[in-house]
N, C-alpha and C positions, 0 to 999 in steps of 0.2 A: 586475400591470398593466404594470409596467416591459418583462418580454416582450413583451407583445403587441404594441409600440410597436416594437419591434427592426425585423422585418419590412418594414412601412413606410417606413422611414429609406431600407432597402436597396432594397427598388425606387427608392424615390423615385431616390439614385444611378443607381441604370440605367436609368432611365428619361431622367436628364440627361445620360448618358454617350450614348445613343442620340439625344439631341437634336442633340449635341454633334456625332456622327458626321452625321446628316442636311444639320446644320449646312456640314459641311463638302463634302457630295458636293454641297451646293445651290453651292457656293463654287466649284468645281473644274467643274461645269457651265456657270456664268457664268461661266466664267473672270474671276470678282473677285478684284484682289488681297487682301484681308483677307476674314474670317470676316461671314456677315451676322448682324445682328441681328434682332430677332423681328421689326418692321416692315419692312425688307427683303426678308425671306423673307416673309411675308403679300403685299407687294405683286410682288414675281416669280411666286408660284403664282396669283395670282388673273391675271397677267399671261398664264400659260401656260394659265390654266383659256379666258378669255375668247377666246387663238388656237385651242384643241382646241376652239370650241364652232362661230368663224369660218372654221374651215377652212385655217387656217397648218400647223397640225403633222398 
């Protein structure tokens, strides 16, 4: 059982490592100085969703 659990673990890591990465091209986009957090990044995309739908980008 202890295997199957291995797997897991390891996406999980890659999967925050790829957050982490998203994290930061959203950072270097805004040009923010510091890294954002999950409600920052929620309200910039829904930011950007709301001008791709208005006709800005």
């Amino acid at each position: 059982m202890a295997k199957r659990a291995q797997p897991v673990r390891e996406d999980h890591l890659e999967r925050q490592e790829t957050a982490d990465e998203l994290r930061e091209r959203i950072r270097v986009l805004f040009k923010l100085k510091n890294t954002p957090d999950d409600k920052t990044v929620r309200m910039l995309l829904s930011r950007l969703e709301k001008y791709r739908k208005t006709g800005y980008v």
